[in-house]
PDB file of N, CA, C, O and CB in Angstrom:
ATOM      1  N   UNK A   1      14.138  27.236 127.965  1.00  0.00           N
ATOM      2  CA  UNK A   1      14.610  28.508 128.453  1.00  0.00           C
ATOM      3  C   UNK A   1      14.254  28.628 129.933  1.00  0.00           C
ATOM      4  O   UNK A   1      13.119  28.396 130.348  1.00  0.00           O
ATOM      5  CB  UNK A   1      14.008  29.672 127.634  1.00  0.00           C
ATOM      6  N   UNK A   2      15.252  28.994 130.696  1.00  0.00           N
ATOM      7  CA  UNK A   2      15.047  29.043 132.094  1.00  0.00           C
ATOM      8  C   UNK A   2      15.289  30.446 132.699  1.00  0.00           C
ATOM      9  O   UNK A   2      16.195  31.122 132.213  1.00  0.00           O
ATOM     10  CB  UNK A   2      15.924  28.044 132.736  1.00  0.00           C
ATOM     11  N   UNK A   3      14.597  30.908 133.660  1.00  0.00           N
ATOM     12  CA  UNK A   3      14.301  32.186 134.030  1.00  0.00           C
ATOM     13  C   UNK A   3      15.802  32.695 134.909  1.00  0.00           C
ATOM     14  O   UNK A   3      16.401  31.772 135.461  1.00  0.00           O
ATOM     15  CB  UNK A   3      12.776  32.162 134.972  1.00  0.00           C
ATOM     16  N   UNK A   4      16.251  33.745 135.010  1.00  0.00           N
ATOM     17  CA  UNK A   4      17.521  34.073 135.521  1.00  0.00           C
ATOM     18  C   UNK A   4      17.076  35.387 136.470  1.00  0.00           C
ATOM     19  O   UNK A   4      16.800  36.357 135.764  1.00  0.00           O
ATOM     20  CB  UNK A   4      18.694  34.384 134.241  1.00  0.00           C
ATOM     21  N   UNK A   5      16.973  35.579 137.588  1.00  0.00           N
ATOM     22  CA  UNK A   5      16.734  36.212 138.787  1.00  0.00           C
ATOM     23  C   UNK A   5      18.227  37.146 138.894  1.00  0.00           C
ATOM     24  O   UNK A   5      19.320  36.580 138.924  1.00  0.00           O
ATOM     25  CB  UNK A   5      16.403  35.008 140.091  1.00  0.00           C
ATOM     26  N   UNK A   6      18.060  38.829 138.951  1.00  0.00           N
ATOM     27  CA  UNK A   6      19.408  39.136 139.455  1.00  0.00           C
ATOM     28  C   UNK A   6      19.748  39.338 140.859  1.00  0.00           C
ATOM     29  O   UNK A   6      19.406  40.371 141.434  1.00  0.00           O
ATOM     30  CB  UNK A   6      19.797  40.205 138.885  1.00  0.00           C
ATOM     31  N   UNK A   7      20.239  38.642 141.299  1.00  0.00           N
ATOM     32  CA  UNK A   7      20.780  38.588 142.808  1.00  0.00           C
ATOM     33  C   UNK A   7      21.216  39.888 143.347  1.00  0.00           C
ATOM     34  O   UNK A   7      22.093  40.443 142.685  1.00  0.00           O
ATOM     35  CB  UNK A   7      22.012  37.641 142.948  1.00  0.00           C
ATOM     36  N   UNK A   8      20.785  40.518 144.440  1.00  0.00           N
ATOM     37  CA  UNK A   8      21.214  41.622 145.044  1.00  0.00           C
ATOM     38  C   UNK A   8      21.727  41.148 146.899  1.00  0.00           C
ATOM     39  O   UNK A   8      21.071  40.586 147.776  1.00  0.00           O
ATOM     40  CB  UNK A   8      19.819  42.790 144.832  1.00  0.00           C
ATOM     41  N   UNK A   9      23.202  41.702 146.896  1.00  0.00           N
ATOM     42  CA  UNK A   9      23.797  41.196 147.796  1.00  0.00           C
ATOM     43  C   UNK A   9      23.898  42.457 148.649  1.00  0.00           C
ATOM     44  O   UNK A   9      23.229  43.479 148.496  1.00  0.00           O
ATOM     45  CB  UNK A   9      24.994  40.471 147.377  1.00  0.00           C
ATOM     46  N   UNK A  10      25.015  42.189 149.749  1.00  0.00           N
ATOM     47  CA  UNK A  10      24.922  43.095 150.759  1.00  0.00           C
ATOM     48  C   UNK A  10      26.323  44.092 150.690  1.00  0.00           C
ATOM     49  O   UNK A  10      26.673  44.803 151.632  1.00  0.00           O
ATOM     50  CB  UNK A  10      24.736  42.251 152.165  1.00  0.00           C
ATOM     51  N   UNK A  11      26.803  44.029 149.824  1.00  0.00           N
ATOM     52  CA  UNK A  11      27.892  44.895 148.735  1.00  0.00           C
ATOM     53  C   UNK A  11      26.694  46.278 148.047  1.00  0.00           C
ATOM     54  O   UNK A  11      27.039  47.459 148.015  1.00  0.00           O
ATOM     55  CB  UNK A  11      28.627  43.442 147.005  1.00  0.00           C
ATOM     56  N   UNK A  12      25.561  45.869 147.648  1.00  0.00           N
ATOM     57  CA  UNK A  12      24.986  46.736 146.629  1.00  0.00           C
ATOM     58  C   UNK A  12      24.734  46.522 145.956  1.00  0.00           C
ATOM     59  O   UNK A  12      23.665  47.080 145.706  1.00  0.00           O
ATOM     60  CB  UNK A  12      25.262  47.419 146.215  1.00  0.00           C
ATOM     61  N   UNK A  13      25.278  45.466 144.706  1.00  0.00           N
ATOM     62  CA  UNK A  13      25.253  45.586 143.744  1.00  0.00           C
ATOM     63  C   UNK A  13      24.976  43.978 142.940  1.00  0.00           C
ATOM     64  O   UNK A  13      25.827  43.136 143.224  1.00  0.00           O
ATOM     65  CB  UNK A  13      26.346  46.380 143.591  1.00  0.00           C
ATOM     66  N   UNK A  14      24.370  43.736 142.418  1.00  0.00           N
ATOM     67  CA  UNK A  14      24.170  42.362 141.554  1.00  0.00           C
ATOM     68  C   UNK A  14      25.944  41.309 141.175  1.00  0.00           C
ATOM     69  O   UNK A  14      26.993  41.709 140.671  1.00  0.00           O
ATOM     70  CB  UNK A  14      23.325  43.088 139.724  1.00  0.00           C
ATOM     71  N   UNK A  15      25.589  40.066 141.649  1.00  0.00           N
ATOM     72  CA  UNK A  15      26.609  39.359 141.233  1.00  0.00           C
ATOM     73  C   UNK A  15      26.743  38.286 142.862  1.00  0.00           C
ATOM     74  O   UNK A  15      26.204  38.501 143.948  1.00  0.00           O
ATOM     75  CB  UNK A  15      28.048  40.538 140.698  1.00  0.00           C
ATOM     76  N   UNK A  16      27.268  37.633 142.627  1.00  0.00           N
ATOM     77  CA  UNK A  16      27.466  36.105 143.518  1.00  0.00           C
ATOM     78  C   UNK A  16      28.991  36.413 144.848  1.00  0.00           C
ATOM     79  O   UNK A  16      29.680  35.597 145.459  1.00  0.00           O
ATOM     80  CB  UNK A  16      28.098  34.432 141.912  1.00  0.00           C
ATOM     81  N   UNK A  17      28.999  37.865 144.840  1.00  0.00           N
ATOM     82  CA  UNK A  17      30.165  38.464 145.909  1.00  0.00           C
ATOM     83  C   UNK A  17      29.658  37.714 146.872  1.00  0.00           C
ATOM     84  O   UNK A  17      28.538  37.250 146.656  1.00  0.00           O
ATOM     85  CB  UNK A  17      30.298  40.178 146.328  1.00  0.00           C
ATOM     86  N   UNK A  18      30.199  37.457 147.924  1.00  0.00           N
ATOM     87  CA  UNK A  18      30.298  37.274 149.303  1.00  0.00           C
ATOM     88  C   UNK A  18      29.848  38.498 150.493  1.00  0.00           C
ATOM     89  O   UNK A  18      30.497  39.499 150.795  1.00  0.00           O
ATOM     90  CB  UNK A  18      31.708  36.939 149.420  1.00  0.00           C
ATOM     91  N   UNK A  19      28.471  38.027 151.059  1.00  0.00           N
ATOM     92  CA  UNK A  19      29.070  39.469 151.853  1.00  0.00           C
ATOM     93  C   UNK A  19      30.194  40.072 152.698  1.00  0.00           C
ATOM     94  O   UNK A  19      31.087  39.259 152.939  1.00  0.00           O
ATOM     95  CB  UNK A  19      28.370  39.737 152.582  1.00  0.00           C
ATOM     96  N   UNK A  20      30.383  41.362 153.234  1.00  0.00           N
ATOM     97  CA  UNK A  20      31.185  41.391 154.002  1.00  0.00           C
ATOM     98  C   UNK A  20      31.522  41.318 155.326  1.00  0.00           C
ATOM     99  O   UNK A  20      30.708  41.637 156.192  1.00  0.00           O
ATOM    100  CB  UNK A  20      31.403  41.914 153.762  1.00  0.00           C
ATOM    101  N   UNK A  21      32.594  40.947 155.577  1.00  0.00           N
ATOM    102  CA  UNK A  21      32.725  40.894 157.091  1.00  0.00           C
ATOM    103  C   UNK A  21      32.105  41.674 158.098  1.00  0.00           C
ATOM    104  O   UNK A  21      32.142  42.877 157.839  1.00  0.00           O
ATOM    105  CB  UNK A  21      33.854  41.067 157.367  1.00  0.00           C
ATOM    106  N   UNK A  22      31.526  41.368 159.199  1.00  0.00           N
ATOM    107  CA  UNK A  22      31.275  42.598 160.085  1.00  0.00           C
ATOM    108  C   UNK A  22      32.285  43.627 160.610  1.00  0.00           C
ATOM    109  O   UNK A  22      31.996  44.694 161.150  1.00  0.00           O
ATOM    110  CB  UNK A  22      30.741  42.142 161.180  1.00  0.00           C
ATOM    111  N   UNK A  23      33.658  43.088 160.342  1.00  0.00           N
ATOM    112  CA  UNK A  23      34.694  43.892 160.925  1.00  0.00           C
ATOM    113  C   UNK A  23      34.602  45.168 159.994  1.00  0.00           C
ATOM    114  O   UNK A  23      34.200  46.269 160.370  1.00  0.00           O
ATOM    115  CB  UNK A  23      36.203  43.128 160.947  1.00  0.00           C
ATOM    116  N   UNK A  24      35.112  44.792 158.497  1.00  0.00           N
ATOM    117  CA  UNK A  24      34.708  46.204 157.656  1.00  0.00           C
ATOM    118  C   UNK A  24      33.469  46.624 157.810  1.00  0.00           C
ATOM    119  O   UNK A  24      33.406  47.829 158.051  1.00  0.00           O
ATOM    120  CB  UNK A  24      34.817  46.135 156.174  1.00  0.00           C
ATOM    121  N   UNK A  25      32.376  46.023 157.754  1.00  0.00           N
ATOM    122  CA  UNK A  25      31.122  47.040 157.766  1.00  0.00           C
ATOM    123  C   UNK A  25      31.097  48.323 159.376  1.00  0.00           C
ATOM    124  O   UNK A  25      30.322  49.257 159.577  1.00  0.00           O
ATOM    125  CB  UNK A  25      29.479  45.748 157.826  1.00  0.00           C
ATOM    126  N   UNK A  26      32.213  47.849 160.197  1.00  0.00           N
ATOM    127  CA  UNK A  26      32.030  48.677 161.300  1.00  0.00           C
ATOM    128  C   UNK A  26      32.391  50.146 160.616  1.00  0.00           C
ATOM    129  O   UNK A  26      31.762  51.204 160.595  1.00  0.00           O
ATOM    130  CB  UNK A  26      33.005  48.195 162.628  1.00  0.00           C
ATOM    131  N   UNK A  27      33.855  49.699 159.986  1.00  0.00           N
ATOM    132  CA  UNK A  27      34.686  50.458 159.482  1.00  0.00           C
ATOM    133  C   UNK A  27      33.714  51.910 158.003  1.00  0.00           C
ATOM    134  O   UNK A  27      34.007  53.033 157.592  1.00  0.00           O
ATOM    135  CB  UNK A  27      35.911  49.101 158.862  1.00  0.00           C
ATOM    136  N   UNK A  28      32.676  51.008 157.770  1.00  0.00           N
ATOM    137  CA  UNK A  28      31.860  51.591 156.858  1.00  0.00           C
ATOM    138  C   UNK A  28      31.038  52.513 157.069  1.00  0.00           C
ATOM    139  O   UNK A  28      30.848  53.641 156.613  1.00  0.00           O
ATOM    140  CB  UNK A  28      31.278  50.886 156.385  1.00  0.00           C
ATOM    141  N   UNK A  29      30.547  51.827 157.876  1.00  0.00           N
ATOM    142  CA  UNK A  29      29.939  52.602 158.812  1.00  0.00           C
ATOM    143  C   UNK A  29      29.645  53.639 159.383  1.00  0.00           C
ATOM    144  O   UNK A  29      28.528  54.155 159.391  1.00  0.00           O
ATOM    145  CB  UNK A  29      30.061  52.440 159.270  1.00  0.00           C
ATOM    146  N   UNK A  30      31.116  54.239 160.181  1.00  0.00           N
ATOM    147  CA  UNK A  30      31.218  54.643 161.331  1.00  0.00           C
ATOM    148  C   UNK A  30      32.165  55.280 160.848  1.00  0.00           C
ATOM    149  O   UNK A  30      32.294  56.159 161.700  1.00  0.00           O
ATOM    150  CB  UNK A  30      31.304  53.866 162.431  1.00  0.00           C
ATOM    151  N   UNK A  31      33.231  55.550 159.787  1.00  0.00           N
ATOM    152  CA  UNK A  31      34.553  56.445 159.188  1.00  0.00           C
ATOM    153  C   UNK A  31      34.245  57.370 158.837  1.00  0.00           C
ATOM    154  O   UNK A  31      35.141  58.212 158.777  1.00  0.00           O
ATOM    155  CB  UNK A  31      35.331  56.076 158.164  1.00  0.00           C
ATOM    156  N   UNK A  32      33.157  57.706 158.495  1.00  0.00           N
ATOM    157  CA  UNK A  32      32.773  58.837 157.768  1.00  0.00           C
ATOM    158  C   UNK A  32      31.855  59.934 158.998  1.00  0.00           C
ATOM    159  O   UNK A  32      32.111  61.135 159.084  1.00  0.00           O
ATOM    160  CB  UNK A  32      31.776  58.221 156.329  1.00  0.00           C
ATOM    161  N   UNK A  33      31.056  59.411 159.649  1.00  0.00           N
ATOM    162  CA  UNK A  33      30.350  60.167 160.711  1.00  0.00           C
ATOM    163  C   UNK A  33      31.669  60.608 161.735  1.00  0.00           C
ATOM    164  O   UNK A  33      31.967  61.708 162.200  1.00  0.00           O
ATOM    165  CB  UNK A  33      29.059  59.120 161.522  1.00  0.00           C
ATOM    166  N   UNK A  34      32.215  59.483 161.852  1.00  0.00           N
ATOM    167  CA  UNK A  34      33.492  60.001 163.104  1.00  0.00           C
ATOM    168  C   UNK A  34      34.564  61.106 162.529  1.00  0.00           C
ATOM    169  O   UNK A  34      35.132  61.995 163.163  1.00  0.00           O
ATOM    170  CB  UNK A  34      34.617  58.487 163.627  1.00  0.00           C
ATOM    171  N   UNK A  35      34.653  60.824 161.327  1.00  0.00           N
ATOM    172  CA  UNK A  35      35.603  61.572 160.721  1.00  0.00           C
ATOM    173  C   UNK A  35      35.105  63.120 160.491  1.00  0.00           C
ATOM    174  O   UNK A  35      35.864  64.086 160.407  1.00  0.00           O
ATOM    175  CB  UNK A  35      35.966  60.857 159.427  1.00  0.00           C
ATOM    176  N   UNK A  36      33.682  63.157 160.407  1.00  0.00           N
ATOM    177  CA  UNK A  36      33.452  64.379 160.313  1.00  0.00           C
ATOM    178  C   UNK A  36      33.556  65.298 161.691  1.00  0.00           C
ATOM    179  O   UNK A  36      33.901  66.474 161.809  1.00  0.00           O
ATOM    180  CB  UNK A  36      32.234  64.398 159.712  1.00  0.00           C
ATOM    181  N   UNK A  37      33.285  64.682 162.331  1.00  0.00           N
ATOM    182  CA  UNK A  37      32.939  64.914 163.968  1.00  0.00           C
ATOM    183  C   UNK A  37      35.084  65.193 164.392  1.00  0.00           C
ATOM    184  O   UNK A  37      35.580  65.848 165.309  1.00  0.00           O
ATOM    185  CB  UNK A  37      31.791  62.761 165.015  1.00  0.00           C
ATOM    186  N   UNK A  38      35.587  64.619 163.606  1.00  0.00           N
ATOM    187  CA  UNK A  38      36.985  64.883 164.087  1.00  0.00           C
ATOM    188  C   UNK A  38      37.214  65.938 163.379  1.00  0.00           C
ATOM    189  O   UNK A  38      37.532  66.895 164.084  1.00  0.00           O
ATOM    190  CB  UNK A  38      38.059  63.821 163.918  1.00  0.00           C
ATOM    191  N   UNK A  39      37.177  66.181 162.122  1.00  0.00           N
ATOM    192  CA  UNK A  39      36.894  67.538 161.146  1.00  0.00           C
ATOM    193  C   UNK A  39      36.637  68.550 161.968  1.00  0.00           C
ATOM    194  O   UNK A  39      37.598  69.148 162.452  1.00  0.00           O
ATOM    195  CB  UNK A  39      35.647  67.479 160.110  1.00  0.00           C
ATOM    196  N   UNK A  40      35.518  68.886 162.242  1.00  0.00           N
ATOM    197  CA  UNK A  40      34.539  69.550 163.036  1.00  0.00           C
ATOM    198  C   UNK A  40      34.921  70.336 164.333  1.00  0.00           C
ATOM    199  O   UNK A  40      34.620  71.512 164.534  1.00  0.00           O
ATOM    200  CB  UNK A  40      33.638  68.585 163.382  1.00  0.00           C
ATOM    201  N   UNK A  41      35.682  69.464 165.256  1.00  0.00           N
ATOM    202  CA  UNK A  41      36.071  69.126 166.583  1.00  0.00           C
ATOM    203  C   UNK A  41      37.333  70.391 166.088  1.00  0.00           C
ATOM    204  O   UNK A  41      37.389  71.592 166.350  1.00  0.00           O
ATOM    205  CB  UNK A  41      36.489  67.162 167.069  1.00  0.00           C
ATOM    206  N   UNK A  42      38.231  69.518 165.298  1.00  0.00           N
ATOM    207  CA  UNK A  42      39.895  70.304 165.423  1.00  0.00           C
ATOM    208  C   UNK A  42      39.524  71.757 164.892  1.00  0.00           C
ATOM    209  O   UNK A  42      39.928  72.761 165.479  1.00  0.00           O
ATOM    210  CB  UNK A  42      41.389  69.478 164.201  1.00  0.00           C
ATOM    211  N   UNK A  43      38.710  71.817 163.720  1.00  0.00           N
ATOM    212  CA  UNK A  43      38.140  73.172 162.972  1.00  0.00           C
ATOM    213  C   UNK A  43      37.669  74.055 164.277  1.00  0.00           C
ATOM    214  O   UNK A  43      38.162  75.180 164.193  1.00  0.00           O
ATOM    215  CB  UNK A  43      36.656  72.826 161.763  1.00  0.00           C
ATOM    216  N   UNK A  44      37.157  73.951 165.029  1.00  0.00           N
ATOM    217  CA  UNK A  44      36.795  74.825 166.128  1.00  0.00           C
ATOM    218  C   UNK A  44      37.659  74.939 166.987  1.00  0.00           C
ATOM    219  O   UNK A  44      37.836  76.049 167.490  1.00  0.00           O
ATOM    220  CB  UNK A  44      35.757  74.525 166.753  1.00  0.00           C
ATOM    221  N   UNK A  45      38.201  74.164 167.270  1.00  0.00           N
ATOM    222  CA  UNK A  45      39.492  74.016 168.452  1.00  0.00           C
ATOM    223  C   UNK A  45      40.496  75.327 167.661  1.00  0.00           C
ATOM    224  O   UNK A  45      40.758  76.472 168.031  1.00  0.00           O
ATOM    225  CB  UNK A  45      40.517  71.937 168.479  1.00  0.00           C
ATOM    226  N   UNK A  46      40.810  74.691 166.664  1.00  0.00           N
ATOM    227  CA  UNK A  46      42.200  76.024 166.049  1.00  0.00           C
ATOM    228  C   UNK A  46      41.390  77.373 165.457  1.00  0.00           C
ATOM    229  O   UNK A  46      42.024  78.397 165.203  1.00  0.00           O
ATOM    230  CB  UNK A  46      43.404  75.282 164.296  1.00  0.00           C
ATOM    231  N   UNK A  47      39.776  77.281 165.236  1.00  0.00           N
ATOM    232  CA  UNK A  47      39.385  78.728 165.026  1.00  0.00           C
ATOM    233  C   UNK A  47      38.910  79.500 166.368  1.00  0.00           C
ATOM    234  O   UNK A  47      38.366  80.604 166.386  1.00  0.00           O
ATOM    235  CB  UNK A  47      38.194  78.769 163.956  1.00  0.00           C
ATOM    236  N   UNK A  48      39.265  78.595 167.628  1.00  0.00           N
ATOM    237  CA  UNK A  48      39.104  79.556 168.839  1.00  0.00           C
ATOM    238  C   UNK A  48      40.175  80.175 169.363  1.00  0.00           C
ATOM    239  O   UNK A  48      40.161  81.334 169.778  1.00  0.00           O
ATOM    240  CB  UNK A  48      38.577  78.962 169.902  1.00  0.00           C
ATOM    241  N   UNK A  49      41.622  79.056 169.364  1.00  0.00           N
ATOM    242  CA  UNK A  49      42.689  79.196 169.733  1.00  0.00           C
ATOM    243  C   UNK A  49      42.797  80.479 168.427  1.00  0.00           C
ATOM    244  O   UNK A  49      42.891  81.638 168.831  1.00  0.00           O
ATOM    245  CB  UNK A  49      43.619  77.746 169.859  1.00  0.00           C
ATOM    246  N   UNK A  50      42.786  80.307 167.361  1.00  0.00           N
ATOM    247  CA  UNK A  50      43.113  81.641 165.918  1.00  0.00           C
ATOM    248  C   UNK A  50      42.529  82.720 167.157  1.00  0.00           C
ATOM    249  O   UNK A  50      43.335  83.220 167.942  1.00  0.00           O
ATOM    250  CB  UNK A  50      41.745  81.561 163.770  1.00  0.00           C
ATOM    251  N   UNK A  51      41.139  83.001 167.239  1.00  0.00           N
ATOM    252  CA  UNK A  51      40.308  84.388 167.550  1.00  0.00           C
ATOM    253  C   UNK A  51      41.186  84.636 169.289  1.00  0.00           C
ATOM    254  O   UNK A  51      41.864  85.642 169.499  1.00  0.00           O
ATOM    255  CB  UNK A  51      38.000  84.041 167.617  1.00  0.00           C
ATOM    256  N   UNK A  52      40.990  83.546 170.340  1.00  0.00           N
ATOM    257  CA  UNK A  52      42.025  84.034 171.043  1.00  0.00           C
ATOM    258  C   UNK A  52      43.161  84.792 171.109  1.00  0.00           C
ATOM    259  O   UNK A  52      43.354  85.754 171.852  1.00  0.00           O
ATOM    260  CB  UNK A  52      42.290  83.476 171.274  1.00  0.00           C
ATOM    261  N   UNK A  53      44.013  84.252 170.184  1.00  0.00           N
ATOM    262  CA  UNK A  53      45.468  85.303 169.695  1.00  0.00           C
ATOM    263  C   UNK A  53      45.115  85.972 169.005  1.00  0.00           C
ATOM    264  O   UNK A  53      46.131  86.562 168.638  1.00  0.00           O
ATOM    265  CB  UNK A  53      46.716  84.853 169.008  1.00  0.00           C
ATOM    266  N   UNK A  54      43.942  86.538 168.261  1.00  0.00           N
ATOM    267  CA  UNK A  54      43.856  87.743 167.568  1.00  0.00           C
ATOM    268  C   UNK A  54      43.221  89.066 168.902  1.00  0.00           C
ATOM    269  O   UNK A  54      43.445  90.270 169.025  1.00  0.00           O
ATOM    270  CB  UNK A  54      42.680  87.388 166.074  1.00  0.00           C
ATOM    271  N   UNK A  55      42.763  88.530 169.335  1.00  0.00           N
ATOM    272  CA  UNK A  55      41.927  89.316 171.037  1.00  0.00           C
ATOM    273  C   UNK A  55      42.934  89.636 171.500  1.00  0.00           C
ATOM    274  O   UNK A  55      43.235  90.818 171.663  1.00  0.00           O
ATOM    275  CB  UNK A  55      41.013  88.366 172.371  1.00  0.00           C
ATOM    276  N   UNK A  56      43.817  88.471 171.872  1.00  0.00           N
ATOM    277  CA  UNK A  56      44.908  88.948 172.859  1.00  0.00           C
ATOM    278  C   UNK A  56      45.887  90.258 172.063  1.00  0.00           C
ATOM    279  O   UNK A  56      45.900  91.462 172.318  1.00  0.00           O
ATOM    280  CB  UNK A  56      45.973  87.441 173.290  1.00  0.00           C
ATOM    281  N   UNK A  57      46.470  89.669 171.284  1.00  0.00           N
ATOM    282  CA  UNK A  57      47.010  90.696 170.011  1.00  0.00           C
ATOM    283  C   UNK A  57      46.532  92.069 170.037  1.00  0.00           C
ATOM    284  O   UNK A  57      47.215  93.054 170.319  1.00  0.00           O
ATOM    285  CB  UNK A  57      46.540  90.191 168.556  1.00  0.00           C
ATOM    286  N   UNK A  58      45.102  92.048 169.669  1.00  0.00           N
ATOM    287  CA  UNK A  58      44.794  93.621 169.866  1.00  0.00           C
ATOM    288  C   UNK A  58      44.543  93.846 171.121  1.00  0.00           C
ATOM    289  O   UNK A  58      43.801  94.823 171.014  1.00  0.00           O
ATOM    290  CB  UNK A  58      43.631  94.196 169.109  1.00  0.00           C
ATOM    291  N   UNK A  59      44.615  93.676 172.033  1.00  0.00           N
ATOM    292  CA  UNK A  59      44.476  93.962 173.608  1.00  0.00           C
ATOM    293  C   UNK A  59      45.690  94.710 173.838  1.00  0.00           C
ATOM    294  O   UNK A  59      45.727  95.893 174.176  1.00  0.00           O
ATOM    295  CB  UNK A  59      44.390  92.588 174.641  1.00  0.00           C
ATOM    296  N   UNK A  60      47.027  93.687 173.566  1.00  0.00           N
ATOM    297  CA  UNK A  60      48.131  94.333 173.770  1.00  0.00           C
ATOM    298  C   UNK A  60      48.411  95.152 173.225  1.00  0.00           C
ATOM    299  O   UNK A  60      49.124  95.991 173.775  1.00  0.00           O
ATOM    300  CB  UNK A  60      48.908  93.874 173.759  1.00  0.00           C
ATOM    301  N   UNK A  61      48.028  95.318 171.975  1.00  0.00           N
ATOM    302  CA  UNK A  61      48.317  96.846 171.628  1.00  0.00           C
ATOM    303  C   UNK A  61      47.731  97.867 171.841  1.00  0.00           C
ATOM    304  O   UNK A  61      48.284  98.949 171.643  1.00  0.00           O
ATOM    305  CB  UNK A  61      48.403  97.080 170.623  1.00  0.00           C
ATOM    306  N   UNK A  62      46.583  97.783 172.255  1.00  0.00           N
ATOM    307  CA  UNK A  62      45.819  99.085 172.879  1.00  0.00           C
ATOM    308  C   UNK A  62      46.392  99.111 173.954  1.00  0.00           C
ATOM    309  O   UNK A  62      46.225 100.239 174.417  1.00  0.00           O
ATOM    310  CB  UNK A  62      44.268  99.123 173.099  1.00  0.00           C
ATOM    311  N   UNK A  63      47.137  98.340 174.801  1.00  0.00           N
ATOM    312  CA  UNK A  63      47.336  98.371 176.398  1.00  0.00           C
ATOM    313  C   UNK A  63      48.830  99.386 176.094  1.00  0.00           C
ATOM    314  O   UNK A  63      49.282 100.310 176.770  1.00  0.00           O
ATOM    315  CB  UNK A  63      47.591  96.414 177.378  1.00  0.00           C
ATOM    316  N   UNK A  64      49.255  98.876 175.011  1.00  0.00           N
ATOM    317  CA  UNK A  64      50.782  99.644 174.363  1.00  0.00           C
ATOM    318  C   UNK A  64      50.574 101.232 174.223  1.00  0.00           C
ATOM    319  O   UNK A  64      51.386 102.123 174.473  1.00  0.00           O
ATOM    320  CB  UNK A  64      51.227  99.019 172.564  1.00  0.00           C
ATOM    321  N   UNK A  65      49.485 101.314 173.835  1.00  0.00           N
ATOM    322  CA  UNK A  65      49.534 102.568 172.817  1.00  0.00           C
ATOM    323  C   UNK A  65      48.778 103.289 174.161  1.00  0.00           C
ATOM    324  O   UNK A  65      49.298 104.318 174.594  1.00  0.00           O
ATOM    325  CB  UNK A  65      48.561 102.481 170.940  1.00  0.00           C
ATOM    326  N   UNK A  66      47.980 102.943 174.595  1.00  0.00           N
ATOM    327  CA  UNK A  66      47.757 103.734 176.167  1.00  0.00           C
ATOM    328  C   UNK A  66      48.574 104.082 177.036  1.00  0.00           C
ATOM    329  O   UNK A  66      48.608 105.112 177.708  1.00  0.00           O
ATOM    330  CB  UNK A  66      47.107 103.134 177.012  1.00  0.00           C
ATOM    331  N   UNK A  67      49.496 102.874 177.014  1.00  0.00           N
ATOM    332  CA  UNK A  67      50.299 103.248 178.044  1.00  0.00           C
ATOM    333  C   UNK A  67      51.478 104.130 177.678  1.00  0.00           C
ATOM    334  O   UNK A  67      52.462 104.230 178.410  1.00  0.00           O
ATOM    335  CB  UNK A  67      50.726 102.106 178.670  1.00  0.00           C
ATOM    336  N   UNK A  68      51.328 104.864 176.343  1.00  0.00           N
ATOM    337  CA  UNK A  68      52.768 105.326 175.749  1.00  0.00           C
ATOM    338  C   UNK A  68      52.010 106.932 175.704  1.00  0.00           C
ATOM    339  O   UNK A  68      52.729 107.919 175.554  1.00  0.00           O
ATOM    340  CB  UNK A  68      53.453 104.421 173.884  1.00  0.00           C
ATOM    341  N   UNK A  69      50.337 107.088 175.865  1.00  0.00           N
ATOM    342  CA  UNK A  69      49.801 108.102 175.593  1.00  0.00           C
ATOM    343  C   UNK A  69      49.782 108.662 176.780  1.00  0.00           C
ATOM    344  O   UNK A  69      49.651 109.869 176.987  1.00  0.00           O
ATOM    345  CB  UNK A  69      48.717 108.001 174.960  1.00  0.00           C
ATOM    346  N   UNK A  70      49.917 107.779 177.625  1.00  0.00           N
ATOM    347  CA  UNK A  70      49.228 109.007 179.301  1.00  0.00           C
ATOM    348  C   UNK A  70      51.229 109.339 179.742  1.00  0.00           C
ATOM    349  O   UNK A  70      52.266 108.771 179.398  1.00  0.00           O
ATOM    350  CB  UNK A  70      47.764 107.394 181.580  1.00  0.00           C
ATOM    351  N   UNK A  71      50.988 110.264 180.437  1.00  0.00           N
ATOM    352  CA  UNK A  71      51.680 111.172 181.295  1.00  0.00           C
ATOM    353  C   UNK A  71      52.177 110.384 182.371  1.00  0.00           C
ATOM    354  O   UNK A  71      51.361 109.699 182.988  1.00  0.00           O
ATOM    355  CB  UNK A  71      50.839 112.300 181.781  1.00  0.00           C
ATOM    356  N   UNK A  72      53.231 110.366 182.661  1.00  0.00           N
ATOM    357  CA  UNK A  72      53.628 109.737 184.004  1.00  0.00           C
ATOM    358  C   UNK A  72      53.406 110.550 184.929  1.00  0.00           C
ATOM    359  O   UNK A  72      53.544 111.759 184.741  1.00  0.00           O
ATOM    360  CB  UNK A  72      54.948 109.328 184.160  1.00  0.00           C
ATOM    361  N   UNK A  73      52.983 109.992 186.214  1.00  0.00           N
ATOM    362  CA  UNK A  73      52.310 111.004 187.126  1.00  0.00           C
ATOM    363  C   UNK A  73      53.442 111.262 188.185  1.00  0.00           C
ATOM    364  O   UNK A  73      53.253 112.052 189.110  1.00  0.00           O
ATOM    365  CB  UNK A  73      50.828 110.423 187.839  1.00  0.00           C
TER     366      UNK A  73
END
């Protein structure tokens, strides 16, 4: 009877895989941090541009409704 060792590779997980390329491990890497950071990035970009046109929006209508309330002089 001969002793059997389980091999742990650079996949994770037990078995005689190959590791992987460095090209995917960049991809492993780095997709998920960047991706959040692009998430993140556009989410603020369109919830400033949103609150901008809601500011501007009510601006103009107070500027409306003032200007329909006063008296021409």
């Amino acid at each position: 009877m001969h002793q059997t060792y389980a091999r742990w590779d650079a996949n994770g997980g037990a078995g005689g895989r190959a590791p992987p390329s460095p090209h995917t491990m960049i991809y492993r890497r780095w997709a998920r941090p960047v991706g959040r950071m692009l998430a993140v990035c556009m989410g603020s970009y369109y919830a400033l541009c949103f609150g901008w046109e809601w500011l501007e929006r009510s601006e103009r209508a107070q500027a409306a409704s003032g200007a329909a309330a006063r008296p021409a002089a």
